[in-house]
N, C-alpha and C positions, 0 to 999 in steps of 0.2 A: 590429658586432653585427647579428645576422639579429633584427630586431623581429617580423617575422612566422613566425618560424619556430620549430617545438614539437617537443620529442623527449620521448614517454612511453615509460618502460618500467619494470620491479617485475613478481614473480610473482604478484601477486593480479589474477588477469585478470580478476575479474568486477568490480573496482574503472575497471580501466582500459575496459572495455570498457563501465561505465554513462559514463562521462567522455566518449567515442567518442560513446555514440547520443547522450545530452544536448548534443554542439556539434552534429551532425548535425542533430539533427533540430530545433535553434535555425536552421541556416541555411536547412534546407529551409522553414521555416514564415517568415524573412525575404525569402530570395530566389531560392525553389523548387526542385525535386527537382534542375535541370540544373546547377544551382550547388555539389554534392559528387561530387565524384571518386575512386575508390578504388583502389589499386594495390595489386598482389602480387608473388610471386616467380613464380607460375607463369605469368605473362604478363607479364613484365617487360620493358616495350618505353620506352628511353629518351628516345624521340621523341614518343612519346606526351605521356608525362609532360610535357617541355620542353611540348608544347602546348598542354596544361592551364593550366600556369603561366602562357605570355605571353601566349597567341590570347585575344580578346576577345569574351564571349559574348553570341549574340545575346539573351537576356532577362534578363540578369544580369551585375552588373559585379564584384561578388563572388564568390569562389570557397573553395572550402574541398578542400585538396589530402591526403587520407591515404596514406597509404603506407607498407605493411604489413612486418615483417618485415627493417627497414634501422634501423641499421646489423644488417648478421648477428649472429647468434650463434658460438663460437666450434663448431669445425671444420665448418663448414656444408657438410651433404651436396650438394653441385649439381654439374651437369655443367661440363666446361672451358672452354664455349661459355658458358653461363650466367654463369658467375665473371667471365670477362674482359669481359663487358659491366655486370655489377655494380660492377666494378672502375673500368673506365674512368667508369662515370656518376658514380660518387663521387668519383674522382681529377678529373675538372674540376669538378664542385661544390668540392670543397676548394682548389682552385689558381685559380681566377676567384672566387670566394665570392659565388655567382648573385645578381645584384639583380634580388630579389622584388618585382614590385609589388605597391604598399601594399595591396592591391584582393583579395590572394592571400595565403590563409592556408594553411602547410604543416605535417603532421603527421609525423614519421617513428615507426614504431611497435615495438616488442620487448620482449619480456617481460622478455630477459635478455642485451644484447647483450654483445658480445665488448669489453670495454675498454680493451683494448690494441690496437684497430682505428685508424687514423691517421682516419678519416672518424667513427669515435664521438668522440675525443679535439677533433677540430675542431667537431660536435655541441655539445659539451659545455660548451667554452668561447665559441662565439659565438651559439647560438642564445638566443631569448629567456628560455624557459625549460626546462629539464628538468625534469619531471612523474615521480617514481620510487613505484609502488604497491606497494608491501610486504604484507606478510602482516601480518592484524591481531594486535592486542594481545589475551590473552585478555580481558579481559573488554570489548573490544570485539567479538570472537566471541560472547560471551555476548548479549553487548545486539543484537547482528544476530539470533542465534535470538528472543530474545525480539519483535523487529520483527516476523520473518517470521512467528512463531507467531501473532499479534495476538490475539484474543480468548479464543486459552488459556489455562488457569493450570498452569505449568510452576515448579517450582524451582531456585535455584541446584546441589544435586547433580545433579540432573534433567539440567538443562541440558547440567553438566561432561559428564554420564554420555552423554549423547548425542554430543556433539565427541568424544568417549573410542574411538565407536563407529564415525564415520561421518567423521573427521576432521576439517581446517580450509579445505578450500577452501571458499568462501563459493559456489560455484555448486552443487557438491552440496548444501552446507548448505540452499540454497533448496529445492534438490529434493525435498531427502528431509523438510522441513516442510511442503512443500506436500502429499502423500503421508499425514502425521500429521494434517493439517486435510482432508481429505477424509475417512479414514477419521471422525475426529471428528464431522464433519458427520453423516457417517452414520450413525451408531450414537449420535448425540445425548449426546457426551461433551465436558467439560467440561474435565478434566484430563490431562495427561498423565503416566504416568509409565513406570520402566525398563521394566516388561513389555509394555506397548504400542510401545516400541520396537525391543522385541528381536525381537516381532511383526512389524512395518511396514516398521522402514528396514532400509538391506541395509547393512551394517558393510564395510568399507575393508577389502581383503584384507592391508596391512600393517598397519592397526592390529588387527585380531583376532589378528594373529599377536604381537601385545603384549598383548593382552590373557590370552590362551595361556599365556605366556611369566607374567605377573603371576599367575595363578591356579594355574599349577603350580608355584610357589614356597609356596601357601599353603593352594590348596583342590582337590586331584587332581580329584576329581570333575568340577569343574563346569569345567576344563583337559580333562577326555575328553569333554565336553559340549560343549562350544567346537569341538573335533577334528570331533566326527559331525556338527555343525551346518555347518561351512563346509565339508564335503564331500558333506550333501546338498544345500548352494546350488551345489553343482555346478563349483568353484574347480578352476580348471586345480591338480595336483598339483605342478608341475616350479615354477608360479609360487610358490605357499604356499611350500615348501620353502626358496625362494629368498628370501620374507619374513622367514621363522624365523630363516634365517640372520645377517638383516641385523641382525632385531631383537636377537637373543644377540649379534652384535657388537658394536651399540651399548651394551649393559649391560658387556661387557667393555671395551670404550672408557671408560664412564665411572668403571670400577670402578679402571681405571688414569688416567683423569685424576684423580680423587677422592684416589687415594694417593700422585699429585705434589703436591695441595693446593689443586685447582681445585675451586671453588666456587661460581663464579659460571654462573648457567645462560646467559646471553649469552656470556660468552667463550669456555664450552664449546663453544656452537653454532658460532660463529665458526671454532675448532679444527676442529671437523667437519664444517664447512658443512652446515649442519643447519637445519632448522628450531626457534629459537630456545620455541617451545610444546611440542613436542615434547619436546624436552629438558630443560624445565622441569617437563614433567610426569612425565616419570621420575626425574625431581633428587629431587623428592618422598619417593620410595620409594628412595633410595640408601643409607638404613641396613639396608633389608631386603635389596637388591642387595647389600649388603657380607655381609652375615651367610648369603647363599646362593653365594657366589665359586664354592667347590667345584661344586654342583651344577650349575650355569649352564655351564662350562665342560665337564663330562662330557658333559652333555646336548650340547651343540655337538659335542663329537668323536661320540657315540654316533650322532647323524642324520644326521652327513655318513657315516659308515658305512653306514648303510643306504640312504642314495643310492646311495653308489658302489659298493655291492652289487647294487643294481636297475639302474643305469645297465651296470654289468658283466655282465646278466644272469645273476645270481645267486640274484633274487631278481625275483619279478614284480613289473610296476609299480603291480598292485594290491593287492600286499599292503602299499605306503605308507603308508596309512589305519590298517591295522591294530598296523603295527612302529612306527607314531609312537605307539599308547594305548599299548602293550607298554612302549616308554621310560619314558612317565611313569608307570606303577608302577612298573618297577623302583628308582626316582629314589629 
């Protein structure tokens, strides 16, 4: 067992990344700035490292070792030269299984590494612990907005309605409340709610495109409002498009997991590796998903049409904007 030895990884990086400055900056304030060391893949020199570890410093007998980006991710883009020196630094890490002195704490770091890596598998089982940051719980997204918003008075719709907009990563979430408390500041407001929203934060180009998607099931209008609004934020076309798509596939994903008899919004996710919030918050509206099958499905063949009418030069690439309102009247 490596006692000193830590492997974080989980996609909520601003989780792993407060966990990161909080021991950093415990040991810089015990045993100063020369006592953390930081490695990456773009300067990945194995000698180094080895250095860090065993050399003995001159103002510090403590060390704190990160290193970023190991075990890989799976098909990890690097060059031939890069990999077989990755390679090899791992292959003897895992065949000596380095005695760390006690003195040397090492971090290896990845959002999402490859698990079927012979050097994560060895990680995994011998190091002291694995530290895995997950995407939170909604209503621990909830209770983070309401942290970040501090002195505001926001509500639970309010709240939803904003995650709805702006998504779940907890670093944008900060962003775009910080953004909501400035404008507050200034305009000496107290409360927030949707229309200040729809004002200030900039909405997630694939969740608009659910949002889209949810409004043109029920209210055209404000689905061709949605359309002119993310195309004067200025939204690459090729990208939306490619949103749309995703988002109508997931609705037909779950329209045919729904009528195998899946019900569960974790095991869905699971199925689709998916974001497990995500999916629960369209589970939600799955009776309304069910009762628009037809529509959903047309509309998906009808836009890819008119891609591949503009991609064929058939049609300009700016008349996108316009043949996407055209669809949703016809609907």
């Amino acid at each position: 067992m490596l006692e000193n030895v830590y492997l974080f990884t989980g996609e909520e990086r601003y989780l792993l990344d407060k966990e990161l400055v909080r021991r950093k900056e415990n040991f810089v304030a015990k045993f100063w700035p020369d006592s953390v060391f930081l490695f990456d893949l773009e300067e990945f020199n194995p000698s180094e490292i080895k250095q860090a570890i065993y050399e003995r410093g001159l103002f510090t007998t403590k060390k704190l070792i990160i290193i970023n980006w190991l075990p890989l991710v799976a098909l990890a883009k690097l060059s031939k030269e890069k990999t077989e020196i990755i390679e090899k630094f791992t292959e003897e890490f895992v065949a000596s299984g380095w005695k760390i002195p006690e003195e040397t704490l090492i971090v290896f770091v990845n959002t999402k590494p490859d698990k079927r890596l012979r050097f994560y598998k060895f990680l995994e089982k011998n190091v002291k612990e694995v530290k895995e940051y997950n995407h939170c719980k909604p209503a621990e997204i909830k209770k983070f907005v309401t942290q970040e918003l501090g002195w505001l008075e926001i509500n639970s719709d309010t709240i939803e309605y904003l995650i709805g907009k702006i998504g779940w990563d907890l670093y944008r979430i900060r962003s775009e409340c910080e953004k909501l408390k400035i404008r507050c500041e200034q305009k000496k407001i107290k409360k927030i709610d949707e229309k200040m929203i729809d004002n200030i934060t900039y909405g997630h180009v694939a969740l608009n495109a659910f949002t889209l998607i949810d409004n043109l099931l029920t209210n055209k209008k404000k689905a061709i409002q949605i359309v002119e609004k993310i195309k004067e934020d200025g939204s690459d076309r090729n990208q939306f498009a490619g949103m749309i798509y995703r988002a109508l596939k997931l609705y037909i994903y779950l329209m045919d997991l729904y009528k195998q008899g899946f019900k569960d919004s974790k095991e869905i996710a699971k199925i689709l590796f998916m974001n497990p919030w995500q999916v629960s918050q369209n589970m939600k509206n799955i009776s309304q998903i069910m009762d628009h099958e037809k529509e959903i499905k047309n509309f998906y063949n009808k836009l890819m049409e008119l891609d591949v009418d503009i991609k064929s030069w058939k049609l300009s690439d700016t008349y996108f904007w316009l043949g996407a309102k055209k669809l949703i009247y016809s609907l």
